[in-house]
Backbone as a printed PyTorch tensor [residue, N CA C, xyz], in Angstrom:
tensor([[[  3.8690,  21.4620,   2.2760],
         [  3.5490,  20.2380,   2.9800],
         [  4.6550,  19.2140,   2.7250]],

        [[  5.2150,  18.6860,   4.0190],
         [  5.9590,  17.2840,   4.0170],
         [  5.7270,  16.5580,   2.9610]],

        [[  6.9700,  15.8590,   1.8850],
         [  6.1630,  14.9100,   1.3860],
         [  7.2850,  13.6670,   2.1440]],

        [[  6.5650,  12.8240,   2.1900],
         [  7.2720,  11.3400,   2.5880],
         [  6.9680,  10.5190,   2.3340]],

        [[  8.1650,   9.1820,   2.0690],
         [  7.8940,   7.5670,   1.5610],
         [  7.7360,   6.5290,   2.5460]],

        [[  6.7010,   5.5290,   2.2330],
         [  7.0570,   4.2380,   3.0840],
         [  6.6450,   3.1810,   2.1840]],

        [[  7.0320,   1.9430,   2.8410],
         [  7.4440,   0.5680,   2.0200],
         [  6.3320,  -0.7000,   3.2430]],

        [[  5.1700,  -0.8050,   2.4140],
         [  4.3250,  -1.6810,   3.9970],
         [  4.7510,  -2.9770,   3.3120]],

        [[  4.7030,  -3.5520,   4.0860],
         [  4.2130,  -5.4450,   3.9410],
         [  2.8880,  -5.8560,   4.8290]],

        [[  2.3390,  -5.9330,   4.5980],
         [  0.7220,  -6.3480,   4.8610],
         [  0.1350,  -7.8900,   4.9160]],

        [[  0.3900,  -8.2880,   6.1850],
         [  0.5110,  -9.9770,   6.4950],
         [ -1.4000,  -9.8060,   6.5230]],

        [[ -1.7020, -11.5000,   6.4810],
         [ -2.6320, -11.3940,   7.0120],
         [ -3.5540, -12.5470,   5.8220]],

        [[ -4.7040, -12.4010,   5.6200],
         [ -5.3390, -13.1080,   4.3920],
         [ -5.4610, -11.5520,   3.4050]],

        [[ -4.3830, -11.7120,   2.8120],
         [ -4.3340, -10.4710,   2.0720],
         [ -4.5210, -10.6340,   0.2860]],

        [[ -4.2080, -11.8310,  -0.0170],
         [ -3.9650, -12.2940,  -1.4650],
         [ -5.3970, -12.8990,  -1.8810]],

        [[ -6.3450, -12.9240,  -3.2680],
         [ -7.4270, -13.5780,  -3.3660],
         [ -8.6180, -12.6340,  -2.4850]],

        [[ -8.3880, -11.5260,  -2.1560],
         [ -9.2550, -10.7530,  -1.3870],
         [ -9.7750,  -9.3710,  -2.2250]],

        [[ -9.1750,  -9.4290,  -3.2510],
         [ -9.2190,  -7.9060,  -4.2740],
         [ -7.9170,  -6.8710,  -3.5080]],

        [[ -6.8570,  -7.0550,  -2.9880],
         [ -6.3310,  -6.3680,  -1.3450],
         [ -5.7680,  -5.4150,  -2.8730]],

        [[ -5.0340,  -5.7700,  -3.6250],
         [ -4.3140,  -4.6970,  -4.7410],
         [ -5.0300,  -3.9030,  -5.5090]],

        [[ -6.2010,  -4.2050,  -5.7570],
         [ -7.0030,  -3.4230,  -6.6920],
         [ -7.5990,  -2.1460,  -5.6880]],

        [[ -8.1480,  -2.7310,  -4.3330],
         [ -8.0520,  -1.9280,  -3.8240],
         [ -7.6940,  -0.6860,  -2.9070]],

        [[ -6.0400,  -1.7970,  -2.7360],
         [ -5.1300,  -0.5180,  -2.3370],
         [ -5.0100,   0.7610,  -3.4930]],

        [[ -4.8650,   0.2030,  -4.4670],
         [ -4.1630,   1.0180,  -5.6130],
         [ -5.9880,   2.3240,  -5.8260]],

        [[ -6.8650,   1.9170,  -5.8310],
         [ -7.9900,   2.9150,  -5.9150],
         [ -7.3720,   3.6890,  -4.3420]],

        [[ -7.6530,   3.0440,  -3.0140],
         [ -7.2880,   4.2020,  -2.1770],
         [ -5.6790,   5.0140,  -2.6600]],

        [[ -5.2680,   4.2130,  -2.6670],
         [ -3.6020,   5.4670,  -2.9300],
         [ -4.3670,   7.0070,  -4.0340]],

        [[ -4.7090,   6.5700,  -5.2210],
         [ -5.3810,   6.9560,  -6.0160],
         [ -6.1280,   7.8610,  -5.4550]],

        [[ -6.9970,   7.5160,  -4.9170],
         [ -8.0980,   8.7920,  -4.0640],
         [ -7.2540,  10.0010,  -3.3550]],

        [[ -5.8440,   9.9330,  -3.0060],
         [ -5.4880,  10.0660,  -1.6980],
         [ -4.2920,  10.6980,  -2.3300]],

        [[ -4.0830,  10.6650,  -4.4470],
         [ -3.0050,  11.3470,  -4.8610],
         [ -1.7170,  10.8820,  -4.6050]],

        [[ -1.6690,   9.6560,  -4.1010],
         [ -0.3110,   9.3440,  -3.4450],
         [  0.4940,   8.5500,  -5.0820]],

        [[  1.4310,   8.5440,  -5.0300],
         [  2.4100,   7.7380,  -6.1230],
         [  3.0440,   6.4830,  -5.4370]],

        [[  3.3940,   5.7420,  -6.2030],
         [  3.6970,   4.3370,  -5.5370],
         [  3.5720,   3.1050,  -6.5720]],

        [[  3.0700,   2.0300,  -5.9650],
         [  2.5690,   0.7690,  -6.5520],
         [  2.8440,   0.0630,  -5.0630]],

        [[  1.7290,  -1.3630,  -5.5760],
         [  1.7150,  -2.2690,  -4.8330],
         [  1.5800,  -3.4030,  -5.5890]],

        [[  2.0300,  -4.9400,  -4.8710],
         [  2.3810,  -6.3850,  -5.9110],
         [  2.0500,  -7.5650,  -4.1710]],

        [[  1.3550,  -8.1780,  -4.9760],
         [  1.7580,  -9.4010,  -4.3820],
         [  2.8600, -10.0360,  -4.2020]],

        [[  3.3210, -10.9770,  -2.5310],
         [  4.3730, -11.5180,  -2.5890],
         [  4.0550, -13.0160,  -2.6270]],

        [[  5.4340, -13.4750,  -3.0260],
         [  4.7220, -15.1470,  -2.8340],
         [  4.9830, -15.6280,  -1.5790]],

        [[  5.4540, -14.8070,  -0.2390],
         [  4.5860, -15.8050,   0.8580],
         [  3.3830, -15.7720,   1.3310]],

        [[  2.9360, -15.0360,   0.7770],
         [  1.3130, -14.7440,   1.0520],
         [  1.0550, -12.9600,   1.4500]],

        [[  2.1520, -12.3720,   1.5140],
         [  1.6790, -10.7170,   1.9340],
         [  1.5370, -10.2730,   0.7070]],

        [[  1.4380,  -8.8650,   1.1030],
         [  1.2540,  -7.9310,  -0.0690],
         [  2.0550,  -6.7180,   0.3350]],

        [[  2.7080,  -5.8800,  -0.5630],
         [  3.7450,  -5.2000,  -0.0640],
         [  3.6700,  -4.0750,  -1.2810]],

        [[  3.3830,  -2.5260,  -0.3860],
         [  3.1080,  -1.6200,  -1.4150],
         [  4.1740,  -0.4320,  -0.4170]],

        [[  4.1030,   0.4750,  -1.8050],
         [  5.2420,   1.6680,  -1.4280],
         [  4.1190,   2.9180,  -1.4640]],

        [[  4.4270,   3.6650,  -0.5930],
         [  3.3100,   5.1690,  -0.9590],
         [  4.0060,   5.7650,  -0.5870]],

        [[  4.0210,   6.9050,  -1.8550],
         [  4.9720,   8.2050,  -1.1840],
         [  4.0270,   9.6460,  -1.6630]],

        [[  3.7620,  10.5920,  -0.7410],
         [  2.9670,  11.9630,  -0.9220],
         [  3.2910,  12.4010,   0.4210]],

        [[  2.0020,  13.4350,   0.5740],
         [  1.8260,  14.0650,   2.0050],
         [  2.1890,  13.8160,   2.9930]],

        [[  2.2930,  13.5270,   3.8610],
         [  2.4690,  12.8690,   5.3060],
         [  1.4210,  12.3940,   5.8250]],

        [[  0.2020,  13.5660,   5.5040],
         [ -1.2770,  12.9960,   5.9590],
         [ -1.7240,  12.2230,   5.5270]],

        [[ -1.7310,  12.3160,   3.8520],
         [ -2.6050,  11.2590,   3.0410],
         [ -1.3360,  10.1310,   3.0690]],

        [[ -0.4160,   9.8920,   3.2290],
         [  0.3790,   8.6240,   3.5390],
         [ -0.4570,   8.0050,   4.7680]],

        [[ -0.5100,   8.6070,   5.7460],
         [ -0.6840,   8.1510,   7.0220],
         [ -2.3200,   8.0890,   6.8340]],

        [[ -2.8800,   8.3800,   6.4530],
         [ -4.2160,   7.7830,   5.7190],
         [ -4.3090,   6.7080,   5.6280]],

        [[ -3.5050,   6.3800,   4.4440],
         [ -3.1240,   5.2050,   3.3800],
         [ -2.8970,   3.8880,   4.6770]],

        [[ -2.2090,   4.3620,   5.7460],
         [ -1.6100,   3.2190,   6.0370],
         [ -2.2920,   2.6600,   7.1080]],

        [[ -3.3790,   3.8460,   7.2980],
         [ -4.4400,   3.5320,   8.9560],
         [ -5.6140,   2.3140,   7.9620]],

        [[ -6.1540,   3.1210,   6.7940],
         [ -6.8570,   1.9450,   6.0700],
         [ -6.3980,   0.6100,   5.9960]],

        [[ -4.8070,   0.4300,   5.7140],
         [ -4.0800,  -0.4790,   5.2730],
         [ -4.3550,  -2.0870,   6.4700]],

        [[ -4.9650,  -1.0870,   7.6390],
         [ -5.2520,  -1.9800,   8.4380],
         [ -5.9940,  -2.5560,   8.7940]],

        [[ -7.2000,  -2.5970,   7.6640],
         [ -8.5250,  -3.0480,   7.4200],
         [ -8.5120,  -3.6730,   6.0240]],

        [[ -8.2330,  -2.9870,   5.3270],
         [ -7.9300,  -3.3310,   3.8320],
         [ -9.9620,  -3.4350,   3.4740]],

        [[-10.0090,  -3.8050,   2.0700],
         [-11.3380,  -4.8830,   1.8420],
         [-12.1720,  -5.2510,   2.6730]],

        [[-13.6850,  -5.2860,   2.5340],
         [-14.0400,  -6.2580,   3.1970],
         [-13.5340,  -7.8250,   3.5610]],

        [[-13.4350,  -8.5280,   2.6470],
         [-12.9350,  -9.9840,   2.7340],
         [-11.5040,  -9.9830,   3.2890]],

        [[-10.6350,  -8.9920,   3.0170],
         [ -9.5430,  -9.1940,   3.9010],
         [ -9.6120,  -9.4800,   5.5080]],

        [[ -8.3460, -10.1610,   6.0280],
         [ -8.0570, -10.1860,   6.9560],
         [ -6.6440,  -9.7500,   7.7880]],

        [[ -6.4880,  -8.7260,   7.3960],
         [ -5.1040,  -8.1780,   8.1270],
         [ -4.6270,  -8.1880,   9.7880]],

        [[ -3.6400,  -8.8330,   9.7370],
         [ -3.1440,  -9.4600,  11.0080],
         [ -1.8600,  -8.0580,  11.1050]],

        [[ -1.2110,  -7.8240,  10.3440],
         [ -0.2000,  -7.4690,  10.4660],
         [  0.3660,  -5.8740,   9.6360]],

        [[  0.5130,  -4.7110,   9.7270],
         [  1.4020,  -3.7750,   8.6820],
         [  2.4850,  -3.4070,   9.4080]],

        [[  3.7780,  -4.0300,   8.2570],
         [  4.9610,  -3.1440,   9.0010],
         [  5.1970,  -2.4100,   8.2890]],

        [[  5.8460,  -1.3480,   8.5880],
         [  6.3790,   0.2410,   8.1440],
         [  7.7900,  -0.1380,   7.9960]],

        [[  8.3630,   0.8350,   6.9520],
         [  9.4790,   0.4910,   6.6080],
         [  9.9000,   2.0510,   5.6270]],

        [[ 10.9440,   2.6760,   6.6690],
         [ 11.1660,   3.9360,   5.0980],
         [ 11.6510,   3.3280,   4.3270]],

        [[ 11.8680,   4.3170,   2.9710],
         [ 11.2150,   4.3520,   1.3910],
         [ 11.5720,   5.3920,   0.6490]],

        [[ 12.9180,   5.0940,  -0.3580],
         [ 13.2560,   6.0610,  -1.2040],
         [ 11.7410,   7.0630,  -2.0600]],

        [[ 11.4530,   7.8390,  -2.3430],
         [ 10.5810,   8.4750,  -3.2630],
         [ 10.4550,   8.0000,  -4.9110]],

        [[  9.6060,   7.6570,  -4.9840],
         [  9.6790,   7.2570,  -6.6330],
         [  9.3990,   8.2420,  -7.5240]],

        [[  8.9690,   9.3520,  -7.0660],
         [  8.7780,  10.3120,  -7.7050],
         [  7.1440,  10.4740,  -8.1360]],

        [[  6.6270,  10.8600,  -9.3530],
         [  5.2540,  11.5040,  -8.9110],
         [  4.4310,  10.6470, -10.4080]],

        [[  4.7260,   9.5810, -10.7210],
         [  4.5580,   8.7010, -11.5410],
         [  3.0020,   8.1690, -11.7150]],

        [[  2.1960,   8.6090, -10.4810],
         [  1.3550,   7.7070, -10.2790],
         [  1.3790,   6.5190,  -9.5500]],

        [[  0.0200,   5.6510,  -9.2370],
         [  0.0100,   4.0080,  -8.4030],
         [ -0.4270,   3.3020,  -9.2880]],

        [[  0.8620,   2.2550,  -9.1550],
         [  0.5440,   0.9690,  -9.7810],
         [  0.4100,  -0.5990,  -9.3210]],

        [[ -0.1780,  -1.4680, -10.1480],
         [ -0.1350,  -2.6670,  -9.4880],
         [  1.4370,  -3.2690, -10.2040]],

        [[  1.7960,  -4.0570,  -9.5090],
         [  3.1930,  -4.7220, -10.1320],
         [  3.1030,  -6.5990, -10.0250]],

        [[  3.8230,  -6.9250, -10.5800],
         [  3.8700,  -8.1290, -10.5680],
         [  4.3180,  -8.8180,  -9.4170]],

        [[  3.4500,  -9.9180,  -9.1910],
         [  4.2960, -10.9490,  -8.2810],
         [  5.9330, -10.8820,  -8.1670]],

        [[  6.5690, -10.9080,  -6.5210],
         [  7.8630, -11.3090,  -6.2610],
         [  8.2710, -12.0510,  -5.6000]]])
């Protein structure tokens, strides 16, 4: 199976919503490696790299996020591989 990377930024009311805790459980479910961090203009911007399917999983949810979220926006962006490290949350950038 394909494996492949991508790099989202996730506009929207994304911050103050739980949006990282619960990206990082779906990646998690879904085996993918990565991390995701809050930005300080208000997105949130995570990397997932695995399958092709469970990426493309990852990124159809990505467009709902949380209940309390409000996602307006995911852009796609390829994405070196980080290798098989696991998902993490990261710090504000």
């Amino acid at each position: 199976m394909a494996r492949i990377a991508v790099r989202l930024v996730i506009r929207g009311r994304v911050q103050g919503v739980g949006y990282r805790w619960w990206a990082r459980g779906q990646a998690r479910r879904l085996k993918l490696a990565g991390w995701v961090r809050n930005r300080s203009d208000g997105s949130v911007e995570l990397l997932a790299a695995g399958s092709s399917g469970a990426v493309e999983q990852l990124i159809e949810a990505c467009r709902y996020g949380p209940p309390a979220a409000q996602v307006t926006l995911v852009e796609r962006f390829e994405a070196d591989d980080p290798g098989s490290g696991g998902f993490e949350e990261r710090p504000t950038v």
